[in-house]
C-alpha positions as CSV (number, residue, x, y, z in Angstrom):
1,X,214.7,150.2,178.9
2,X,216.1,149.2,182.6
3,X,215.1,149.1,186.0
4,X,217.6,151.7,187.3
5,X,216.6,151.4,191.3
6,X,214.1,149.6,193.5
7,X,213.2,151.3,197.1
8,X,213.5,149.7,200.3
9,X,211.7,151.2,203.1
10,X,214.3,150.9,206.2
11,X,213.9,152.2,209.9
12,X,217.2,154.6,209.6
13,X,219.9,155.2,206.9
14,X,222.8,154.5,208.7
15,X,222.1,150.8,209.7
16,X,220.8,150.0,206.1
17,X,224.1,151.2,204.7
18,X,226.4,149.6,207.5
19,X,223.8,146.0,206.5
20,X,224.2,146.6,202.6
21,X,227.9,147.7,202.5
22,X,229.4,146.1,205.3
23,X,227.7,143.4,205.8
24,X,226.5,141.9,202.2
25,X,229.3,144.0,200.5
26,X,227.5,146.4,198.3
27,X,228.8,149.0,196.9
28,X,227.6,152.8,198.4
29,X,226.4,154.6,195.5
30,X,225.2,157.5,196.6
31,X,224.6,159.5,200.0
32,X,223.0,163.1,199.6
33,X,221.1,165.3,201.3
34,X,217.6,165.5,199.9
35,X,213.8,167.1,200.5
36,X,211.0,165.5,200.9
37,X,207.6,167.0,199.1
38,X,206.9,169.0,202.1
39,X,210.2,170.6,202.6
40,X,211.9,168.4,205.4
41,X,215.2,167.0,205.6
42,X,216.0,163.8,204.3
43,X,218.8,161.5,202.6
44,X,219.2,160.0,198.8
45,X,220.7,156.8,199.7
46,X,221.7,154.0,197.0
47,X,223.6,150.7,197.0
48,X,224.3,148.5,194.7
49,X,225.8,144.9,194.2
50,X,229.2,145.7,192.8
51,X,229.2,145.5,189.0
52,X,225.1,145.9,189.0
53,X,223.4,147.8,186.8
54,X,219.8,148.4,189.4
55,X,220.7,149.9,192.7
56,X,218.7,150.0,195.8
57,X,217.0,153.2,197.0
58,X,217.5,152.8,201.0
59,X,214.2,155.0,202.2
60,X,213.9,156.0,205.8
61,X,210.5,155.1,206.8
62,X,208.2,158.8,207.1
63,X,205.3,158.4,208.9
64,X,203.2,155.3,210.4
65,X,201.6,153.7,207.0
66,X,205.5,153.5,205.6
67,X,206.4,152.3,209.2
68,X,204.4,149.9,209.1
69,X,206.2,148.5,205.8
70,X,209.5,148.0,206.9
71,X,210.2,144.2,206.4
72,X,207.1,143.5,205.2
73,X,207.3,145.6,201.4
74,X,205.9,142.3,200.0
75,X,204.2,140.8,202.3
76,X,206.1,137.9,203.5
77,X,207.0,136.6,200.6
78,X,210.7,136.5,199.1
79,X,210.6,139.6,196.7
80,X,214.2,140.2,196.5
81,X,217.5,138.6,194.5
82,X,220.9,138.4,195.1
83,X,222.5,136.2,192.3
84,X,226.5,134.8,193.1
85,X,228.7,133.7,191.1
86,X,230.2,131.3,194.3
87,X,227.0,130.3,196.4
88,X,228.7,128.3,198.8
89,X,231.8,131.4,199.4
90,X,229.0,134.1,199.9
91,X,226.7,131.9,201.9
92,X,229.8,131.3,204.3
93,X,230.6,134.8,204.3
94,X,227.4,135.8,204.9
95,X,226.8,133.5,207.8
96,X,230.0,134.7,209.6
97,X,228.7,138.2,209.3
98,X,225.5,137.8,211.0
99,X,223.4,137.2,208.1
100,X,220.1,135.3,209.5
101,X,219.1,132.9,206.9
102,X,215.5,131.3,207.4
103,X,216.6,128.1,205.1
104,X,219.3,125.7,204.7
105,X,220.4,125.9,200.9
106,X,219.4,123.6,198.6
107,X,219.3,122.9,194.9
108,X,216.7,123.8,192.7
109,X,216.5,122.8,189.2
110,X,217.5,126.8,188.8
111,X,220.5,126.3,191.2
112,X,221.2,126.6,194.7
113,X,219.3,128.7,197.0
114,X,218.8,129.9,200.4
115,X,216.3,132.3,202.2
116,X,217.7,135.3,204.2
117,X,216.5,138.4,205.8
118,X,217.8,141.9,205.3
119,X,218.2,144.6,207.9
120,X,214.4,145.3,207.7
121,X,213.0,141.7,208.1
122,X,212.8,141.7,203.8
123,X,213.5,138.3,202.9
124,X,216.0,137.5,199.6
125,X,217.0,134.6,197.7
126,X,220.8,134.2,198.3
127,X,221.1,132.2,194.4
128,X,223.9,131.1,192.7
129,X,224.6,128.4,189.7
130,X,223.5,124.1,190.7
């Protein structure tokens, strides 16, 4: 048993997948035209760190209740993980690509961590080893 994707509810595809790809350097998965339930036009869309197993299901927002969830899927809290193998590297990276980060890193007993949001507001744990 796996977790084989997770869905983020984003605004619009194409800025999620520039953010993802471009921006934190995952991997574009999959970009297909779809349905939704009712019959209107929509896109699969799936990233993925590269080398992950669980990719991310990039869902445009359809109506005001999912509007109203972008950036806040968990309620303000950090609900998402991106584990590196070089914290300081993709911190730098990160930072020189526009990444906003709401905390300095630090180290944690579990390593070294800093807070950052995605595209939608989401905040992530940027982790890698102490």
């Amino acid at each position: 048993m796996r977790v084989d994707l997770f869905t983020l509810v984003v605004d619009d595809y194409d800025p999620a997948i520039e953010f993802f790809v471009d921006v934190l350097g995952f991997e574009l998965v999959e970009d297909s035209p779809s349905l939704t339930n009712d019959g209107r036009p929509k896109r699969w869309v799936v990233v993925r760190p590269p080398g992950a197993e669980t990719g991310v299901l990039l869902a445009r927002a359809d109506g005001e209740r999912q509007s109203l969830a972008v950036g806040n899927q968990v309620a303000g809290r950090v609900g998402f993980f991106l584990q590196v193998d070089d914290f300081e590297a993709e911190y730098e990276r990160m930072v020189g690509a526009g990444v906003e980060f709401v905390t300095s890193p630090r180290t944690e007993p579990y390593g070294r961590v800093a807070v950052f949001l995605d595209i939608a507001g989401n905040r992530w744990d940027l982790l890698g080893p102490a």
